[in-house]
N, CA, C, O and CB atoms as a CASP TS submission, in Angstrom:
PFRMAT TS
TARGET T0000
AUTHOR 0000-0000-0000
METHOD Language model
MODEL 1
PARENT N/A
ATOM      1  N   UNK     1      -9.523  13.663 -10.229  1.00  0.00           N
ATOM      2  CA  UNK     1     -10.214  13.377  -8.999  1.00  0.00           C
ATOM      3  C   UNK     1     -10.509  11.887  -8.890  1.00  0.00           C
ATOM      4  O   UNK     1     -10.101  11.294  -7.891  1.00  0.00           O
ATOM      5  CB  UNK     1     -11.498  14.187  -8.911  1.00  0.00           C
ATOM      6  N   UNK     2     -11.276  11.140  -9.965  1.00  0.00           N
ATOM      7  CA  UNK     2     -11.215   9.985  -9.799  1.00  0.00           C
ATOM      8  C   UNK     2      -9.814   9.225  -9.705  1.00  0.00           C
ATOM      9  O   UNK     2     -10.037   8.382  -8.836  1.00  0.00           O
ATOM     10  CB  UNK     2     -11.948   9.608 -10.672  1.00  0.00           C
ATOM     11  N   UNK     3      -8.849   9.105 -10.009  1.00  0.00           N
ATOM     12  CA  UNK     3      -7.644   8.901  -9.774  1.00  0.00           C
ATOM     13  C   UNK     3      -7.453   8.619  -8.328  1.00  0.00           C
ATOM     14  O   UNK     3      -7.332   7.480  -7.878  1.00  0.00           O
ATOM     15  CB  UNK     3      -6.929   9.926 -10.248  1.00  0.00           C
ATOM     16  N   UNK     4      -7.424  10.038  -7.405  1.00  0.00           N
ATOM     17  CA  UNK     4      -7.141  10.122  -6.032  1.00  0.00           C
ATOM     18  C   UNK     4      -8.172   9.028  -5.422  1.00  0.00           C
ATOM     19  O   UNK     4      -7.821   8.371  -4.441  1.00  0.00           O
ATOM     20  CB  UNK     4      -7.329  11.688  -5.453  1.00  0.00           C
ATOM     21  N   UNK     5      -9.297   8.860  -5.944  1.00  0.00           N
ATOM     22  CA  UNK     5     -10.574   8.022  -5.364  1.00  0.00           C
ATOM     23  C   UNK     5     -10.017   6.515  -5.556  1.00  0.00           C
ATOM     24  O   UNK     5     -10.059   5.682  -4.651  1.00  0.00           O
ATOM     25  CB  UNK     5     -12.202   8.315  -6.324  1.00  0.00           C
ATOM     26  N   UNK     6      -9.420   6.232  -7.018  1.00  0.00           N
ATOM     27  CA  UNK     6      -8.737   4.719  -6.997  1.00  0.00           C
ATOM     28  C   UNK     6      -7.923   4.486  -6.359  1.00  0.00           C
ATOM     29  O   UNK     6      -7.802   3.309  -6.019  1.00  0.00           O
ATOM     30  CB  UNK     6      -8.229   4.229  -7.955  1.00  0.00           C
ATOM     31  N   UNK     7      -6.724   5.723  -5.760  1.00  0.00           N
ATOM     32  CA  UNK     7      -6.511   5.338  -5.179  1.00  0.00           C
ATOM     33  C   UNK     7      -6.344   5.098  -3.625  1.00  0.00           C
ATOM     34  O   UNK     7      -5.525   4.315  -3.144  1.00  0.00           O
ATOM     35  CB  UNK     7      -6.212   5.386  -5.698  1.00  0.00           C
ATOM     36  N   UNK     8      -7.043   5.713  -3.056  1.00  0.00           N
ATOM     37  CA  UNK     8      -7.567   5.922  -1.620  1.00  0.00           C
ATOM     38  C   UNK     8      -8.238   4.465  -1.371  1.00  0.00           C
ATOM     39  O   UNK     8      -8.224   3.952  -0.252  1.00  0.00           O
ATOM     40  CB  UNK     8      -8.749   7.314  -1.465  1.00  0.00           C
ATOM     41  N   UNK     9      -9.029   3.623  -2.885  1.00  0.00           N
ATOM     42  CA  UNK     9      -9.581   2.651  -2.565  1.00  0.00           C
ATOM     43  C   UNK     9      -9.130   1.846  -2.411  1.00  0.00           C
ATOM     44  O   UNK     9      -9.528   0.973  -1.639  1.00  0.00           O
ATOM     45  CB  UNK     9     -10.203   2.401  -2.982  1.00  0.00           C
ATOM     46  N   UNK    10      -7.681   1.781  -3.361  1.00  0.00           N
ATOM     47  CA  UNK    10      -6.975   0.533  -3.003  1.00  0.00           C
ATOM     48  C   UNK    10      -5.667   0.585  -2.102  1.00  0.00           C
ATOM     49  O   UNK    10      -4.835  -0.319  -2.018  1.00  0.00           O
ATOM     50  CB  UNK    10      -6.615  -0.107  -4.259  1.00  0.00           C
ATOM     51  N   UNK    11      -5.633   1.972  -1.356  1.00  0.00           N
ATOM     52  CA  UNK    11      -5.087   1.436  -0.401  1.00  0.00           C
ATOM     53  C   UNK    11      -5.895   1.042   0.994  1.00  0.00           C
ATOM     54  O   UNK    11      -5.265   0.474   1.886  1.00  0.00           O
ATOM     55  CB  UNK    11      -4.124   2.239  -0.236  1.00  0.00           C
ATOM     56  N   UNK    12      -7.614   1.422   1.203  1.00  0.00           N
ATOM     57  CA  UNK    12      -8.334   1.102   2.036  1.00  0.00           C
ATOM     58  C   UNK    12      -8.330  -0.630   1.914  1.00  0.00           C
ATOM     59  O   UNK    12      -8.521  -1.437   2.824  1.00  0.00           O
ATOM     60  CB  UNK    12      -9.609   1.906   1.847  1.00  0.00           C
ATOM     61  N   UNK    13      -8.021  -0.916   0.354  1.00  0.00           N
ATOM     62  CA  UNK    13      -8.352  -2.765   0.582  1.00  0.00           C
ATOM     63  C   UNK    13      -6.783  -2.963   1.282  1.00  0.00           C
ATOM     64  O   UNK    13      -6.551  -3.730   2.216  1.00  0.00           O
ATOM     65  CB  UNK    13      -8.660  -4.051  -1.395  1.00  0.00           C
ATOM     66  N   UNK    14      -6.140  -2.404   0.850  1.00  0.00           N
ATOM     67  CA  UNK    14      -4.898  -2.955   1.150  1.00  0.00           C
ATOM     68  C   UNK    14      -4.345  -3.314   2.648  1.00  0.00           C
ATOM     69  O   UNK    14      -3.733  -4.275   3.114  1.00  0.00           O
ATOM     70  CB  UNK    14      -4.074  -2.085   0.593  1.00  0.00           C
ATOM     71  N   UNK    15      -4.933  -1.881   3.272  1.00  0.00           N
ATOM     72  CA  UNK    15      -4.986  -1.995   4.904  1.00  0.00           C
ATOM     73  C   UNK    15      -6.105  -2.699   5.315  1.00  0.00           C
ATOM     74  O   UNK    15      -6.077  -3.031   6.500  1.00  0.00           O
ATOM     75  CB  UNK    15      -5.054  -0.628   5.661  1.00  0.00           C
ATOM     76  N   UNK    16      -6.812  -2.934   4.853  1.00  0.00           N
ATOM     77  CA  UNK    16      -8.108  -4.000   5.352  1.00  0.00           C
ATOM     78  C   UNK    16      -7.413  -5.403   5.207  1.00  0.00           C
ATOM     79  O   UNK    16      -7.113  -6.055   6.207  1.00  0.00           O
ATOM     80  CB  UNK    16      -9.718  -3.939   4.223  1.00  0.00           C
ATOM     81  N   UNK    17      -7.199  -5.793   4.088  1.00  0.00           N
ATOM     82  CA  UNK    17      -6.178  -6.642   3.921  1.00  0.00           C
ATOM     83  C   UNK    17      -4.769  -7.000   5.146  1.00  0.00           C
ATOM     84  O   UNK    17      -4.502  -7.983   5.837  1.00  0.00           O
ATOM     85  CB  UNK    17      -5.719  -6.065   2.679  1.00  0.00           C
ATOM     86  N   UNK    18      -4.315  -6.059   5.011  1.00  0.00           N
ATOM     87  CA  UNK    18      -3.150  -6.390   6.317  1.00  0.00           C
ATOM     88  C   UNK    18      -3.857  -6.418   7.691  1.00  0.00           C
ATOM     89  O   UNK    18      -3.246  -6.916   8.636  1.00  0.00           O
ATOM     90  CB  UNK    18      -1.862  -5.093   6.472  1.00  0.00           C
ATOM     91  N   UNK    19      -4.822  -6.031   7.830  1.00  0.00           N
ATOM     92  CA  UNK    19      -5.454  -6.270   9.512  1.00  0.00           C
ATOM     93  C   UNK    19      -6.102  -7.279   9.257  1.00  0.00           C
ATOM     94  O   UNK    19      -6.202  -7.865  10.335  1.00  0.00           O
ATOM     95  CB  UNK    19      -6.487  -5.130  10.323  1.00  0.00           C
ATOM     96  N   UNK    20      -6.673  -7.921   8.394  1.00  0.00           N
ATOM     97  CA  UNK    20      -7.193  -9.235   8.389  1.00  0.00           C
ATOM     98  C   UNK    20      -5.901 -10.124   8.620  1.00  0.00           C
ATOM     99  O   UNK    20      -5.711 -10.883   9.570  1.00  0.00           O
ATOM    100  CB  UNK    20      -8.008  -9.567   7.002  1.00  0.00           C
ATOM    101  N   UNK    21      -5.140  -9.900   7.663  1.00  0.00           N
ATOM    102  CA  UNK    21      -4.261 -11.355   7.388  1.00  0.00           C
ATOM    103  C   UNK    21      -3.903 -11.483   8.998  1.00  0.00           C
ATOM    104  O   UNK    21      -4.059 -12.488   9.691  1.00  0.00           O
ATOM    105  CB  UNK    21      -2.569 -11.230   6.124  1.00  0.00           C
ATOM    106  N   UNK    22      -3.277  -9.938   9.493  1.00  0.00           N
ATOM    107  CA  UNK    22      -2.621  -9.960  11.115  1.00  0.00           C
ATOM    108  C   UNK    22      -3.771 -10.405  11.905  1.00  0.00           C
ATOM    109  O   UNK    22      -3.269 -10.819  12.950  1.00  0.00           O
ATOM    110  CB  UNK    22      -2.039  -8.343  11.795  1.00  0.00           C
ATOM    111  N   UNK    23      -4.836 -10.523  11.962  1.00  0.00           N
ATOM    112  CA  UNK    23      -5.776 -10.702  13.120  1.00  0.00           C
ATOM    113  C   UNK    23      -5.637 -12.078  12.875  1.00  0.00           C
ATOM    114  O   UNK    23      -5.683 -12.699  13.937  1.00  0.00           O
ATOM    115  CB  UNK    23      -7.340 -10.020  13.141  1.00  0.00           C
ATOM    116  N   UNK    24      -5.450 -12.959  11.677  1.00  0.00           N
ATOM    117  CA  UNK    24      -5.746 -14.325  11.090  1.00  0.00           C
ATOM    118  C   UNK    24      -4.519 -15.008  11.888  1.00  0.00           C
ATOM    119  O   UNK    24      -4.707 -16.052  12.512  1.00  0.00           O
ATOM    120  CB  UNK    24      -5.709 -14.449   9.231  1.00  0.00           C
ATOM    121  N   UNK    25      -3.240 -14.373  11.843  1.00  0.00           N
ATOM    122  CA  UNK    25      -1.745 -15.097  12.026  1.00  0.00           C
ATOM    123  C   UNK    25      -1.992 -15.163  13.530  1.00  0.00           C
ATOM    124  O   UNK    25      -1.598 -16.126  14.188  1.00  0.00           O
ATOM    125  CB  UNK    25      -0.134 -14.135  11.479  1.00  0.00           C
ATOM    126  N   UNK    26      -2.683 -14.078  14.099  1.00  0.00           N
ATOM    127  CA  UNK    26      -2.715 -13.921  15.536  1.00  0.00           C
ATOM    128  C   UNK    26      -3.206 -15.056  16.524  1.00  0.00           C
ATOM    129  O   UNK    26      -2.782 -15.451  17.610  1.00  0.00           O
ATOM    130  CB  UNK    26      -3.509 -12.826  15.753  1.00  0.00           C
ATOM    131  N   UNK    27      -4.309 -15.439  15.686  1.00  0.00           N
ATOM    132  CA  UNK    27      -5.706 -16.448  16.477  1.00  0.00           C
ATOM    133  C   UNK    27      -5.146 -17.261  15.986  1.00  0.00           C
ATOM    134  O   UNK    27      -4.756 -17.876  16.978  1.00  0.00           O
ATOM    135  CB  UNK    27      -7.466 -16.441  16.202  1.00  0.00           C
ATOM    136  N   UNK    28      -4.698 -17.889  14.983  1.00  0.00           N
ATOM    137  CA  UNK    28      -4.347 -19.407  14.526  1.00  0.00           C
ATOM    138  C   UNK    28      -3.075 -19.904  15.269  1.00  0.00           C
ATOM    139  O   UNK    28      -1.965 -19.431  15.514  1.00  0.00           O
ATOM    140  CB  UNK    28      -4.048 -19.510  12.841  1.00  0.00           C
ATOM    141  N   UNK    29      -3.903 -21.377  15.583  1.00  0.00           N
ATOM    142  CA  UNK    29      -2.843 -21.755  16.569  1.00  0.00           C
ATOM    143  C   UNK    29      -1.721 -22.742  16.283  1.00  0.00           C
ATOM    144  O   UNK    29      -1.657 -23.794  15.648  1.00  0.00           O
ATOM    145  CB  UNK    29      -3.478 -22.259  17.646  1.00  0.00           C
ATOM    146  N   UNK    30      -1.106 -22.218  16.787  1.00  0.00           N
ATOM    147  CA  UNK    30       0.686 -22.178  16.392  1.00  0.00           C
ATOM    148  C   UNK    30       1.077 -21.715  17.266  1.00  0.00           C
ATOM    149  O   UNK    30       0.376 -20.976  17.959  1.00  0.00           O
ATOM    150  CB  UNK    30       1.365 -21.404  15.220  1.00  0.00           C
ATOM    151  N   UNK    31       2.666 -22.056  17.616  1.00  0.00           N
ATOM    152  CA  UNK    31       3.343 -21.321  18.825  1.00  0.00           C
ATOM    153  C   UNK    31       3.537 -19.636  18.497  1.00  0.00           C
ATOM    154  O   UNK    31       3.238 -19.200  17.385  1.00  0.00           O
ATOM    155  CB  UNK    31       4.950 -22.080  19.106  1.00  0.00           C
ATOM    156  N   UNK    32       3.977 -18.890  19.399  1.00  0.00           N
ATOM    157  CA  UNK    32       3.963 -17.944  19.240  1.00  0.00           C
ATOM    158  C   UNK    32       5.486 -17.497  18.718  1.00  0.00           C
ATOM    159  O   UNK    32       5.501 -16.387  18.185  1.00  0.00           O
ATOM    160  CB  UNK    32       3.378 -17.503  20.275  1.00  0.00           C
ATOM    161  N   UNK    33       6.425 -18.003  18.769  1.00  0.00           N
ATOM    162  CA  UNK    33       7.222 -17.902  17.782  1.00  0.00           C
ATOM    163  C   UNK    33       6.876 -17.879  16.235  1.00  0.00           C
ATOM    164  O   UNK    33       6.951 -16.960  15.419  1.00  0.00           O
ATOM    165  CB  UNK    33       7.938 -18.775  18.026  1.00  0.00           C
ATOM    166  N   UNK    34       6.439 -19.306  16.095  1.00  0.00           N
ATOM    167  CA  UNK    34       6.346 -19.274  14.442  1.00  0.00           C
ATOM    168  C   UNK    34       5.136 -18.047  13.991  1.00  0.00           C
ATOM    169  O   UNK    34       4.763 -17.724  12.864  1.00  0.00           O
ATOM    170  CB  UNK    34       5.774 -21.060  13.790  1.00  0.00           C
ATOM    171  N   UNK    35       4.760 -17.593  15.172  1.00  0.00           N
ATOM    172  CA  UNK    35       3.222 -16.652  14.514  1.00  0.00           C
ATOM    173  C   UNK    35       4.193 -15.442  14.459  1.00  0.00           C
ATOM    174  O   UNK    35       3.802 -14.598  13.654  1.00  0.00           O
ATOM    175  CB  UNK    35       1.390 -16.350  15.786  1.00  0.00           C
ATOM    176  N   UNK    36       5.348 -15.123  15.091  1.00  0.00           N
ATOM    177  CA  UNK    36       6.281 -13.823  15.193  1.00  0.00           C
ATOM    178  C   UNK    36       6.852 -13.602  14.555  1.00  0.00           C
ATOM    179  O   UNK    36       7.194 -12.485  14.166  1.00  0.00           O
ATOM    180  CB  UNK    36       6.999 -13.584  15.908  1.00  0.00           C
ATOM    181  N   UNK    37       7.306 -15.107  14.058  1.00  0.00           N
ATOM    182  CA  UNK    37       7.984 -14.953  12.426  1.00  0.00           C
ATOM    183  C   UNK    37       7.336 -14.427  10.998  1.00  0.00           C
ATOM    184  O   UNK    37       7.840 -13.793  10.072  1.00  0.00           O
ATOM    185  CB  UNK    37       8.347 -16.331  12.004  1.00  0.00           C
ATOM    186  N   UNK    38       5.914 -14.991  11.222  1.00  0.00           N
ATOM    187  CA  UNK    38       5.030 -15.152  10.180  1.00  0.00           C
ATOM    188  C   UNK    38       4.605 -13.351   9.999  1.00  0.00           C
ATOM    189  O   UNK    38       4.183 -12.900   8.934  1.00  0.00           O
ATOM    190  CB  UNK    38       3.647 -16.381  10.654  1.00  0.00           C
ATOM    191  N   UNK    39       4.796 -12.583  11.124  1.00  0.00           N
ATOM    192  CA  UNK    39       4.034 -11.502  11.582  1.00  0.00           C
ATOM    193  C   UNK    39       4.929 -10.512  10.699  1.00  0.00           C
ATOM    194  O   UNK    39       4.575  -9.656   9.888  1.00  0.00           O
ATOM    195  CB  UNK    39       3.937 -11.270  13.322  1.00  0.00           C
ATOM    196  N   UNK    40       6.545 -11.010  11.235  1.00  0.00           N
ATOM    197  CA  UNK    40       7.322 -10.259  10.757  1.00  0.00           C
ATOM    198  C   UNK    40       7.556 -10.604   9.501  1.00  0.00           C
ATOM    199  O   UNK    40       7.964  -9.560   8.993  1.00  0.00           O
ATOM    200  CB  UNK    40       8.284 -10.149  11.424  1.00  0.00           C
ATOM    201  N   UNK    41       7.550 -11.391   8.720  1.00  0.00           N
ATOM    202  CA  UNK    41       7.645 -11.230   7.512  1.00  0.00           C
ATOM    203  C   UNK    41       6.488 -10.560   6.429  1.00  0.00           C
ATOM    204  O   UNK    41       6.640  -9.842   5.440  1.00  0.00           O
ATOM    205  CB  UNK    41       7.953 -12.375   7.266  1.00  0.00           C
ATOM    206  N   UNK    42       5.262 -11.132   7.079  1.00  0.00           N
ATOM    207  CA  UNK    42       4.362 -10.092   6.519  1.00  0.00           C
ATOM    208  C   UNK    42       4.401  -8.284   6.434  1.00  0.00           C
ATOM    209  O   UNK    42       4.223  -7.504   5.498  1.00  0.00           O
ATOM    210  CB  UNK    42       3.293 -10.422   7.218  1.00  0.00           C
ATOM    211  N   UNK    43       4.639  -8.141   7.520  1.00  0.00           N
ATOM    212  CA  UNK    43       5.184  -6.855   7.779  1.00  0.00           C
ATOM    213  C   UNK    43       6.530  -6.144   6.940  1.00  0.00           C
ATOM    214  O   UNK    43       6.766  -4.975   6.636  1.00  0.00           O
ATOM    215  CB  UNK    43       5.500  -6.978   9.162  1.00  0.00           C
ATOM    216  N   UNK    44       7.238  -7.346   6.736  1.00  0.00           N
ATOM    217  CA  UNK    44       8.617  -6.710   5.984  1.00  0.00           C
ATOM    218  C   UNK    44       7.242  -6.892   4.177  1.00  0.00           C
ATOM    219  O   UNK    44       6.930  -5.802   3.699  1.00  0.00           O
ATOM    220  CB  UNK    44      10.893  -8.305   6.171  1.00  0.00           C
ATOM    221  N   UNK    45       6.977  -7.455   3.859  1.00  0.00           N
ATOM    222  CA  UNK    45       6.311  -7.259   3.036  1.00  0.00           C
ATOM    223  C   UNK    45       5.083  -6.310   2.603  1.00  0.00           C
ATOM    224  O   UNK    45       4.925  -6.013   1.419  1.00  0.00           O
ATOM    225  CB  UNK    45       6.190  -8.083   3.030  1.00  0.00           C
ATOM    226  N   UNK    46       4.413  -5.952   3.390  1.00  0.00           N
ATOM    227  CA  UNK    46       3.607  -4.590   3.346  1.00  0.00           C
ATOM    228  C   UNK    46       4.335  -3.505   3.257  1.00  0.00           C
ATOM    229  O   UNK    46       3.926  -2.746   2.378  1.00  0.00           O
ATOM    230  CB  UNK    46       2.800  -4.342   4.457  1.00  0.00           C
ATOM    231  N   UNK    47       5.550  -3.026   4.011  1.00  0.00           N
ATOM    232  CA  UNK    47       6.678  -2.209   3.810  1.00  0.00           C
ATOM    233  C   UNK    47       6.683  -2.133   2.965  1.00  0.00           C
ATOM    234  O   UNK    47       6.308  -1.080   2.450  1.00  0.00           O
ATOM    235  CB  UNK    47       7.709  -2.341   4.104  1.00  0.00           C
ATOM    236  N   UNK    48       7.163  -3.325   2.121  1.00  0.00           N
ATOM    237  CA  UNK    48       7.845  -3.082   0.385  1.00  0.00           C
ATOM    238  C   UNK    48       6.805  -2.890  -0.589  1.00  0.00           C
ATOM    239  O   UNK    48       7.172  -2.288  -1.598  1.00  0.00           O
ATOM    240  CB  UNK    48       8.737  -4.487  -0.299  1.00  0.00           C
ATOM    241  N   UNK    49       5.136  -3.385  -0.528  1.00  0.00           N
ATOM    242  CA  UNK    49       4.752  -2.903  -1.355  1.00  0.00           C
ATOM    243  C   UNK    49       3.828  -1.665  -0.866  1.00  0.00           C
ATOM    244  O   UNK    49       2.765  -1.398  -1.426  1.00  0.00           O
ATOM    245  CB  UNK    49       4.300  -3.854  -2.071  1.00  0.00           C
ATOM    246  N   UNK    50       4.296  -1.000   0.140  1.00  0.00           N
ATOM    247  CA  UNK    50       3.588   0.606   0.627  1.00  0.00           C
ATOM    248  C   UNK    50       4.769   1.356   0.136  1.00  0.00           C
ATOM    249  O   UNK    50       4.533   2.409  -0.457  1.00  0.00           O
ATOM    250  CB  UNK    50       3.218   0.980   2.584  1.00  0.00           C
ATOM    251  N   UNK    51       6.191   0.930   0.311  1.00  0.00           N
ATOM    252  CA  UNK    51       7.686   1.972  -0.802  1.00  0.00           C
ATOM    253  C   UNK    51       7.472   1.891  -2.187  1.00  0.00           C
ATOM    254  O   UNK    51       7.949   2.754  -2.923  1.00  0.00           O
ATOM    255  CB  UNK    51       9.545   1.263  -0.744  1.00  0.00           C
ATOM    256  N   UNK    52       6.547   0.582  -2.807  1.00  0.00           N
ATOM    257  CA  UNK    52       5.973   0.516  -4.400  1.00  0.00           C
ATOM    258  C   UNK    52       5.036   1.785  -4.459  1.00  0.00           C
ATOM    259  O   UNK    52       5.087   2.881  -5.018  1.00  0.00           O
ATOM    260  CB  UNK    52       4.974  -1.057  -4.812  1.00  0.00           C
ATOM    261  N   UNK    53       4.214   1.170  -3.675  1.00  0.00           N
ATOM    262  CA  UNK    53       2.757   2.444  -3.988  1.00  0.00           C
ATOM    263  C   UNK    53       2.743   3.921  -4.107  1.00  0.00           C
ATOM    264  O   UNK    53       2.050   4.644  -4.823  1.00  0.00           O
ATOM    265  CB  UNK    53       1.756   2.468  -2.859  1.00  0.00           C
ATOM    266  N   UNK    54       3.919   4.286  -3.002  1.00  0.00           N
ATOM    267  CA  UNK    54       4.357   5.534  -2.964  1.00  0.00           C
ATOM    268  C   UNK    54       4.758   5.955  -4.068  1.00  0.00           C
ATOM    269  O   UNK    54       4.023   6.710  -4.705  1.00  0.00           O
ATOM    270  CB  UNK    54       5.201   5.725  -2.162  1.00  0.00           C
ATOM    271  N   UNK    55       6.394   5.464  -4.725  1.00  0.00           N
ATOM    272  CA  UNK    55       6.412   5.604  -6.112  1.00  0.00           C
ATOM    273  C   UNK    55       5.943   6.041  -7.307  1.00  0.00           C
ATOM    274  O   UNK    55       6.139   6.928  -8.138  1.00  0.00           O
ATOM    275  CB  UNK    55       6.421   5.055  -6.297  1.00  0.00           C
ATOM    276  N   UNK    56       4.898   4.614  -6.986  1.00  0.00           N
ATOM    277  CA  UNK    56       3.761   4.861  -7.979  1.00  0.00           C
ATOM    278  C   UNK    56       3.318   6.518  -8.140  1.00  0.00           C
ATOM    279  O   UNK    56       3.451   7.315  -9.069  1.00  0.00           O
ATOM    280  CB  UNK    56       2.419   3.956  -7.423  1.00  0.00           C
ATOM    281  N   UNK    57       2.570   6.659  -6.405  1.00  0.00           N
ATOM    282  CA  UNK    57       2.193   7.855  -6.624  1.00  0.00           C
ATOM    283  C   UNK    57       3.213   9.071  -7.080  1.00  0.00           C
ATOM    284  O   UNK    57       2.879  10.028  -7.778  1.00  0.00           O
ATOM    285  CB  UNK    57       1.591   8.107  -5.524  1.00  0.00           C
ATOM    286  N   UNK    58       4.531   8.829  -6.537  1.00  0.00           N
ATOM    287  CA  UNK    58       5.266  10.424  -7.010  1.00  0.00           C
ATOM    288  C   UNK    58       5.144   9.955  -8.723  1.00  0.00           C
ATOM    289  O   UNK    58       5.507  10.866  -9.466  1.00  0.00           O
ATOM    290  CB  UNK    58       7.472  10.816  -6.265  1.00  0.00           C
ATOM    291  N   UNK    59       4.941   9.386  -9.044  1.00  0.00           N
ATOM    292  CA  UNK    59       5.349   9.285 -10.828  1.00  0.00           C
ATOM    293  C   UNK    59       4.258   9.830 -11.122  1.00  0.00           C
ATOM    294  O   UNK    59       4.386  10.835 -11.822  1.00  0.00           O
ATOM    295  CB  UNK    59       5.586   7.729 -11.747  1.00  0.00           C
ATOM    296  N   UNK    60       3.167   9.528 -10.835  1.00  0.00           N
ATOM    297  CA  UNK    60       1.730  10.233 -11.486  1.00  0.00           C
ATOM    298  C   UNK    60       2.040  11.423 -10.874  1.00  0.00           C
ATOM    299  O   UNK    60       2.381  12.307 -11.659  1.00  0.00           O
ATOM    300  CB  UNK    60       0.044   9.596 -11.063  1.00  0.00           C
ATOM    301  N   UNK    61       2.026  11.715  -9.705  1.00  0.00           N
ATOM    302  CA  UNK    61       2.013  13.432  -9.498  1.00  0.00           C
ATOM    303  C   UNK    61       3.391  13.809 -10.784  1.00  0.00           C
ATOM    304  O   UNK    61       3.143  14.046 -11.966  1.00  0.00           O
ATOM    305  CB  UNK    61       2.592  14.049  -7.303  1.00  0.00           C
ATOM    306  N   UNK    62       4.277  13.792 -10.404  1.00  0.00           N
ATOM    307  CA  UNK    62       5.383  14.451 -11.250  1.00  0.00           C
ATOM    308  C   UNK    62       4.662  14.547 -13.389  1.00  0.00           C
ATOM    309  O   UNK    62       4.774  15.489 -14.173  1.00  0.00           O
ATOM    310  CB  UNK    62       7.178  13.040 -10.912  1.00  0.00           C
ATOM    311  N   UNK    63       4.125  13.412 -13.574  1.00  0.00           N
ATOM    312  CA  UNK    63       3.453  13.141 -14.910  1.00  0.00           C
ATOM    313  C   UNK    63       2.176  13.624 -14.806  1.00  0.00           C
ATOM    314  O   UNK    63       1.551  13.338 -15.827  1.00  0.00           O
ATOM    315  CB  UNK    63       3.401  11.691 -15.334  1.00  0.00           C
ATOM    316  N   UNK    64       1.418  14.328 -13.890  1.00  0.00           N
ATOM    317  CA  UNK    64       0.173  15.089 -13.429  1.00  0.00           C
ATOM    318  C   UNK    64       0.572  16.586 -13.607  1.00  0.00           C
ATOM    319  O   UNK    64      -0.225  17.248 -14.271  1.00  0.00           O
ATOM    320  CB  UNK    64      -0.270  14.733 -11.808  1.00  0.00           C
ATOM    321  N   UNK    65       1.938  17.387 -13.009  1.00  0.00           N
ATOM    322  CA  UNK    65       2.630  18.406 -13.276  1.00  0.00           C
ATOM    323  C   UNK    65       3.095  18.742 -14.065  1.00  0.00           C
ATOM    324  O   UNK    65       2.742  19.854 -14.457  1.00  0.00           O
ATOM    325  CB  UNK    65       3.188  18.556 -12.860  1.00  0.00           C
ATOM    326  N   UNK    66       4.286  17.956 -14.893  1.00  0.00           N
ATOM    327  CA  UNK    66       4.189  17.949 -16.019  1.00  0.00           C
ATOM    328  C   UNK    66       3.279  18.426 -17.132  1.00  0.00           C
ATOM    329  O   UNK    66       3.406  19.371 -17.911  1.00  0.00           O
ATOM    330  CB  UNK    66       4.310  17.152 -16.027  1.00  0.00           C
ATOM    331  N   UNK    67       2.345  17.535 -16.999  1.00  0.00           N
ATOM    332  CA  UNK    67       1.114  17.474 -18.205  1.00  0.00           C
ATOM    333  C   UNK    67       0.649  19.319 -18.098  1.00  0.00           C
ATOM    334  O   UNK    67       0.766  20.119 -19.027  1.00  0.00           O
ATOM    335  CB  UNK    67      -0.626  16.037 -17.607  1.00  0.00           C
ATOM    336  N   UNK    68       0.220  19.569 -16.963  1.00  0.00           N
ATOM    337  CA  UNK    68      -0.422  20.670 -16.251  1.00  0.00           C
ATOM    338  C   UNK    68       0.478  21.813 -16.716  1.00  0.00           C
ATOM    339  O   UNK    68      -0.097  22.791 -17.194  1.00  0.00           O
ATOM    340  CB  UNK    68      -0.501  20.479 -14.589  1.00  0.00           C
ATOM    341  N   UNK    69       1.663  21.825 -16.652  1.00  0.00           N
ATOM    342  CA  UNK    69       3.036  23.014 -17.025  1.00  0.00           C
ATOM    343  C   UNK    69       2.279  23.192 -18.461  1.00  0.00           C
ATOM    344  O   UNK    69       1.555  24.078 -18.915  1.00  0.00           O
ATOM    345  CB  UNK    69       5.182  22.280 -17.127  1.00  0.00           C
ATOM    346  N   UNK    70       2.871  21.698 -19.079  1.00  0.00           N
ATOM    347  CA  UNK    70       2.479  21.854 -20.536  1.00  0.00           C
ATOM    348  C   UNK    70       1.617  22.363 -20.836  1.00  0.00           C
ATOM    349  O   UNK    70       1.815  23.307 -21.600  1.00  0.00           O
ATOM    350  CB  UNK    70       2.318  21.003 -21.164  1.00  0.00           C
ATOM    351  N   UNK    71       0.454  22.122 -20.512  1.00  0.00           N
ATOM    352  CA  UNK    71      -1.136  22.872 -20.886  1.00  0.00           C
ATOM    353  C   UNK    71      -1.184  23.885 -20.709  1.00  0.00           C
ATOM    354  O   UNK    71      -1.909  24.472 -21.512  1.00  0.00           O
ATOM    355  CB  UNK    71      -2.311  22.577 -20.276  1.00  0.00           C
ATOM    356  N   UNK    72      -0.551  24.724 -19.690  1.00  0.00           N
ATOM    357  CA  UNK    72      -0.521  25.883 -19.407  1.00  0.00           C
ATOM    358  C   UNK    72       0.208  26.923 -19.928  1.00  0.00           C
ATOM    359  O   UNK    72      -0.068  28.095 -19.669  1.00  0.00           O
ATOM    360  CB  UNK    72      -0.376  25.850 -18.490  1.00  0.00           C
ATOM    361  N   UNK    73       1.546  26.439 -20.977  1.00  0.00           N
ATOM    362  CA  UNK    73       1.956  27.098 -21.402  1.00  0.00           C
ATOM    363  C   UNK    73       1.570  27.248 -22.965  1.00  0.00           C
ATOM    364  O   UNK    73       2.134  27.834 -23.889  1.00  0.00           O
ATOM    365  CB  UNK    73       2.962  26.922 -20.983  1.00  0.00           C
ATOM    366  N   UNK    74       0.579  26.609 -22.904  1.00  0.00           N
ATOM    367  CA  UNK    74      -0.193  26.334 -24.961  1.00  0.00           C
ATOM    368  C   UNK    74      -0.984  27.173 -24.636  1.00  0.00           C
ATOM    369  O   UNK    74      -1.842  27.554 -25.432  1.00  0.00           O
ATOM    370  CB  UNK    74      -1.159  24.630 -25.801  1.00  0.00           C
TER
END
């Protein structure tokens, strides 16, 4: 249970995190090109580490099941 709680927390910073940085790229002034660029690359980068996190999680579930089979059959 604590597990699911770490990680619920760090993906709450994580999306707190990406609406800050985006509200930040938004207001700072710069043309709106270079802020579209800036937007989209951030974005291609939250992508890649939300396809990490996921991962992450199927490995602990699958090593959570695992463990659980095992115990259950001792």
């Amino acid at each position: 249970m604590s597990e699911r709680k770490s990680g619920e927390t760090i993906l709450a910073f994580l999306i707190g995190g990406a609406i800050g940085a985006c509200l930040g790229l938004l207001f700072a002034p710069q043309s709106g090109k270079e802020t579209r660029k800036k937007v989209k690359i951030f974005a291609e980068s939250i992508g890649e580490k939300t396809g990490e996190l996921i991962e992450e999680g199927k490995e602990k579930i699958e090593e959570l099941v695992h463990s659980s089979k095992t115990a259950v059959k001792k």
